[in-house]
C-alpha positions in Angstrom: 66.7 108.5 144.0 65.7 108.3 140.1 67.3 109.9 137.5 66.6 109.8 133.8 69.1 110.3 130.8 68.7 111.6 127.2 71.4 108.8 125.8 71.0 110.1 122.9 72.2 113.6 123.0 75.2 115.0 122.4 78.1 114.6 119.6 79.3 111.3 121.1 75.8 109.7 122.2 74.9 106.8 122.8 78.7 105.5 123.3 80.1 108.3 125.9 77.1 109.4 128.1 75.9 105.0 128.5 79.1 104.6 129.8 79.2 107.7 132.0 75.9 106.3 133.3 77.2 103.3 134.3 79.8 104.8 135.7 77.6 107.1 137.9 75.4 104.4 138.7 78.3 102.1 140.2 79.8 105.4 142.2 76.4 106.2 143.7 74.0 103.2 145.3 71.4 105.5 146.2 71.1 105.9 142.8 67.9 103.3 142.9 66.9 103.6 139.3 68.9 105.3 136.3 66.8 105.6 133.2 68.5 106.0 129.7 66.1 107.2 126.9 66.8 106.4 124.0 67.0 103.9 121.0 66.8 100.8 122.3 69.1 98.6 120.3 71.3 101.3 120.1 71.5 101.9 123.8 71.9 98.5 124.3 74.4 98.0 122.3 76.6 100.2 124.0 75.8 98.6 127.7 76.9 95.3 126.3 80.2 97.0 125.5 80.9 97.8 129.2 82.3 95.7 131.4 80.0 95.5 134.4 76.0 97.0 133.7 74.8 98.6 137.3 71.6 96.8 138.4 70.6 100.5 138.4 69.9 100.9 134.8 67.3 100.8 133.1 66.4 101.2 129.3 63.5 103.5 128.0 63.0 103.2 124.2 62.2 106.8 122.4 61.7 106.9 118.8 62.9 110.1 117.6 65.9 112.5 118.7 66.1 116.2 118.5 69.4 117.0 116.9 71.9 120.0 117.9 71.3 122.3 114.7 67.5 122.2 114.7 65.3 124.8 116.4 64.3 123.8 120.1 61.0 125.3 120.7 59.6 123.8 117.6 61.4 120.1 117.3 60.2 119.7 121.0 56.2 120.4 120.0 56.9 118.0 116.6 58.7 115.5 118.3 56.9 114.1 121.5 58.9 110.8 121.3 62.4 112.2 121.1 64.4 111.4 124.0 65.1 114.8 125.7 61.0 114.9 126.1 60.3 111.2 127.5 63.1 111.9 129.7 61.5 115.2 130.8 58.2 113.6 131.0 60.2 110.5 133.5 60.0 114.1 136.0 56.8 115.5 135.4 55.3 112.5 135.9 57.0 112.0 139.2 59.3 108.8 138.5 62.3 110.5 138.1 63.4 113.1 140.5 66.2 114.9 137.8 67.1 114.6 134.0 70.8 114.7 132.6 71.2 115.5 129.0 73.9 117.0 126.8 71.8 117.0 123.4 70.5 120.1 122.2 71.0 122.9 125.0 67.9 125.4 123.7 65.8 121.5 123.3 66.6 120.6 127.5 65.6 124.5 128.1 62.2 124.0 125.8 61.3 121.0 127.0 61.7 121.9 131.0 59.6 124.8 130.8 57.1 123.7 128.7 56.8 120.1 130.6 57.6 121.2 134.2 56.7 125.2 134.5 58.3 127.0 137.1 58.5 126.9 140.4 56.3 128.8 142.5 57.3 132.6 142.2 59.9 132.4 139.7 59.4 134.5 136.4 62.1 132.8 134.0 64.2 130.1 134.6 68.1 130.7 134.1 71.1 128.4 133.7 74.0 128.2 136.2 77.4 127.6 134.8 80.3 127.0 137.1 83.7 128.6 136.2 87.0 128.0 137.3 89.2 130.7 138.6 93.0 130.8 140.2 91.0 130.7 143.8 87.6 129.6 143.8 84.3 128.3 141.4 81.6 130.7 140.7 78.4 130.7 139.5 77.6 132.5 136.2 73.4 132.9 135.6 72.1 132.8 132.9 74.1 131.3 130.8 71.6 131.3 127.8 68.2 130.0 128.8 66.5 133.7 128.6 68.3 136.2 126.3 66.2 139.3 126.8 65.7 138.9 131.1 64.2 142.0 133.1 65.3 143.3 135.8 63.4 141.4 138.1 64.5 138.2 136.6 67.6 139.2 137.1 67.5 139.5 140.2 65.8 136.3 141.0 69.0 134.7 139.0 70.9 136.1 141.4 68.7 134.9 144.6 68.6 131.0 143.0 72.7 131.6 142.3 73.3 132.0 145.5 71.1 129.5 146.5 73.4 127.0 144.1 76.5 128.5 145.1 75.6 127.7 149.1 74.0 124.3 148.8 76.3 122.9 145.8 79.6 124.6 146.0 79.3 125.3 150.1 80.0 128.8 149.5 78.4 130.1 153.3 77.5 133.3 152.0 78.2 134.0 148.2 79.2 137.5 146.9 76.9 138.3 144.0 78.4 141.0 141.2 76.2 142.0 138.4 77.8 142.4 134.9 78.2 145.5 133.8 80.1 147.9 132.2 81.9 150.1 134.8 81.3 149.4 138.7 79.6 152.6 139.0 75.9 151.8 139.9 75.2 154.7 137.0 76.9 152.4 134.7 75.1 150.3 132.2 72.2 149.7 130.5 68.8 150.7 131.7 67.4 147.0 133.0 71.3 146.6 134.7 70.8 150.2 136.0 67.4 149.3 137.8 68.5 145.5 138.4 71.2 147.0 140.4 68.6 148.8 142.6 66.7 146.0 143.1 69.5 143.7 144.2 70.3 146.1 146.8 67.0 145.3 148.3 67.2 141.6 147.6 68.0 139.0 150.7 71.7 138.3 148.8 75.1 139.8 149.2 75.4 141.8 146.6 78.5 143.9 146.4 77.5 145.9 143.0 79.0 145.7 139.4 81.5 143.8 137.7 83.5 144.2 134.6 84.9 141.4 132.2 88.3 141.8 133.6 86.5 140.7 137.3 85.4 137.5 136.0 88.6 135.2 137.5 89.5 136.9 140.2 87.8 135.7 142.7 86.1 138.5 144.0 82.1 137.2 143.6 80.8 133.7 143.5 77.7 134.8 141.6 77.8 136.6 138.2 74.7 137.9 137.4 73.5 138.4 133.8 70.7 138.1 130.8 70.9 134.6 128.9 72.4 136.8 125.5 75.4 138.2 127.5 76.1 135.0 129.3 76.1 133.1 126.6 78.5 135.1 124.7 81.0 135.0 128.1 80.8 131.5 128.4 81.0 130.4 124.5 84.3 133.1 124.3 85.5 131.9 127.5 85.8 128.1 126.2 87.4 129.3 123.1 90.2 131.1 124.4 90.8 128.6 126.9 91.2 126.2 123.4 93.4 128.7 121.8 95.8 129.2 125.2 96.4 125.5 124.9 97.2 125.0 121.1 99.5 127.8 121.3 101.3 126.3 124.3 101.4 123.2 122.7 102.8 124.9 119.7 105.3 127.2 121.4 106.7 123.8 123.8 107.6 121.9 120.7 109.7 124.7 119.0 113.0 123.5 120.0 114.6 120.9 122.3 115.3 122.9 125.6 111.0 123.6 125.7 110.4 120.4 125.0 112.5 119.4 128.0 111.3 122.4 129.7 107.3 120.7 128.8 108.8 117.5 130.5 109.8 119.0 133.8 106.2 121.1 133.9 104.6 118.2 133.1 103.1 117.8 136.5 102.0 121.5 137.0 100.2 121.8 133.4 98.8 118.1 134.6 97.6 119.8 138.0 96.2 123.4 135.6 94.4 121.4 133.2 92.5 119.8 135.9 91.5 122.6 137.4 90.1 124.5 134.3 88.2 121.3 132.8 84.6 121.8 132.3 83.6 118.4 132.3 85.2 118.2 136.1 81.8 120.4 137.0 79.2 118.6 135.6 76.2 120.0 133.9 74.3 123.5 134.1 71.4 123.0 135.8 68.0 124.9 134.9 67.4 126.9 137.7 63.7 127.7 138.8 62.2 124.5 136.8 59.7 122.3 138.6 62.0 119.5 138.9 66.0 119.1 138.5 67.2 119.7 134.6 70.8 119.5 134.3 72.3 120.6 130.8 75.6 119.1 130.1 78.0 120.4 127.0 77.0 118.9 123.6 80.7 117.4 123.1 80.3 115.7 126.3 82.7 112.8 126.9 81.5 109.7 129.8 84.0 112.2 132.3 80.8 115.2 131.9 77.6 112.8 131.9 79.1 111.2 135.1 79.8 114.2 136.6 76.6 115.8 135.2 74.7 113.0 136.7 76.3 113.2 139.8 75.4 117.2 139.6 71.8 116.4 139.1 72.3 113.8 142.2 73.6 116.5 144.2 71.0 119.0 143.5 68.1 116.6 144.6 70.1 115.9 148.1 70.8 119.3 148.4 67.0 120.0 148.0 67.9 123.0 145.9 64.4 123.5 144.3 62.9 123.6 148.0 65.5 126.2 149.1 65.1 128.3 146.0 61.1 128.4 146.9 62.1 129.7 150.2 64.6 132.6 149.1 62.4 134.1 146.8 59.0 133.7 148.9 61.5 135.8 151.0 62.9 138.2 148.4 59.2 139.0 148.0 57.9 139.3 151.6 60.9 141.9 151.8 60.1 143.6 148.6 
């Protein structure tokens, strides 16, 4: 197996995601070849920091990067030697099987469609974020790679969720729940309103709408949704998980009996921040891409690009592209 990495995005690149590279690369031998893209010197200068370089790794030199404020679409056409699109171009030319980067999300989602297309059937692509909840992971799709979807977009998000949910998290038949406003199917707007139809028809097991308040319980493993709402849910859901922790930090060191109280809870917050870590999850991959794109969070640390590289590992194993092909040469047969 071959995968390629933009080393050069995200807030902490090169340092973090080289040595969550070598990391992966140690933890995974049939990991044959693991390309980082990037500046030369620069990459290199961060493998000579680690203690022990895979024989694994291997450095591809790119000339420019696309940074995190600038607009995807357009900084992917200008700059053809930025890392994100030589690692890209490592897949579409066939010597990589999947690509890991945490650089600019919207420049990972550009670059995969415009280099790779879709896969056969699929209208839009859509990203897959996994959640944490009290009982169980689920998938949320999409997550921000197309704002305004149709209806049947969305349900194809929900058929290649599923397909995630079963082959990545093991989830034997996933529950899929469309976001909505009310769990009435007369709720909603028009394109949920007819998506809902259409997912009754769809080869999935859908079991109707879902409010915000549904989210962590546990009821669905597959949230359905356009890239603009998902987006919104996932960028609010990260910061009040921030704000819960500040103020619990802030409320244990009030007096003496909490901070003792903070001592004996030590091992239970230990065990809850664990379990709620994003980076624990790996990336987001691009669903319904020619080829595996996995999107990791721009404030990766090496934790998240060894885990997103193991993500992108697991997808290829898991031949997640194949079965999505399947499911939705099905969806259509049935439709």
């Amino acid at each position: 197996m071959r995968i390629a990495v933009d080393a050069m995005g995200g807030d902490f690149a090169p340092a973090e995601i080289v040595k969550g590279a070598c990391e992966a690369a140690a933890a995974f031998p049939d990991i044959e070849v693991l390309y980082l893209v990037g500046d030369r010197e620069a990459v290199q200068r961060e493998l000579d920091r680690q203690k022990q370089v895979p024989p694994a790794i291997q450095v591809v030199h790119s000339d420019e990067v696309i940074g995190m404020g600038e607009a995807p679409a357009s900084a992917v056409r200008r700059k053809k030697k930025s890392s994100i699109n030589l690692a890209v171009d490592l897949v579409k030319t066939g010597e990589a099987q999947a690509v890991f980067s945490a650089g600019n999300t919207g420049a990972a989602v550009a670059a995969g469609q415009l280099k790779l297309r879709t896969l056969e059937g699929v209208i839009r692509p859509g990203i897959a974020t996994v959640f944490p909840s009290p009982t169980k992971p689920f998938v949320l799709i999409d997550a921000g790679a197309t704002p305004d979807a149709i209806p049947e977009s969305l349900m194809q998000f929900a058929i290649m969720g599923s397909v995630y949910s079963r082959e990545i998290l093991g989830v034997a038949q996933p529950k899929v729940g469309l976001m909505s406003i009310g769990e009435e199917d007369a709720k909603g707007n028009e394109v949920t309103k007819e998506t809902f139809h259409l997912l009754q028809q769809a080869p999935i097991d859908f079991v109707g709408n879902i409010e915000g308040h549904d989210l962590f319980e546990g009821h669905v493993d597959v949230v359905v949704c356009d890239g603009f709402v998902g987006n919104v849910i996932l960028k609010t859901s990260e910061s009040v998980g921030h704000a819960i922790v500040t103020w619990i930090k802030h409320e244990f060191v009030r007096n003496p009996i909490r901070i003792l109280g903070a001592i004996l809870l030590r091992g239970a917050l230990k065990s809850l921040k664990k379990k709620v870590n994003p980076e624990s999850y790996g990336g987001a991959p691009l669903l319904g891409v020619k080829g595996t794109v996995l999107i990791g969070h721009g404030s990766s640390s090496h934790v998240a690009a060894f885990h997103g590289i193991r993500s992108a590992r697991d997808a290829v194993k898991h031949h997640v592209n194949e079965a999505i092909v399947k499911a939705i040469a099905t969806a259509q047969t049935s439709g």
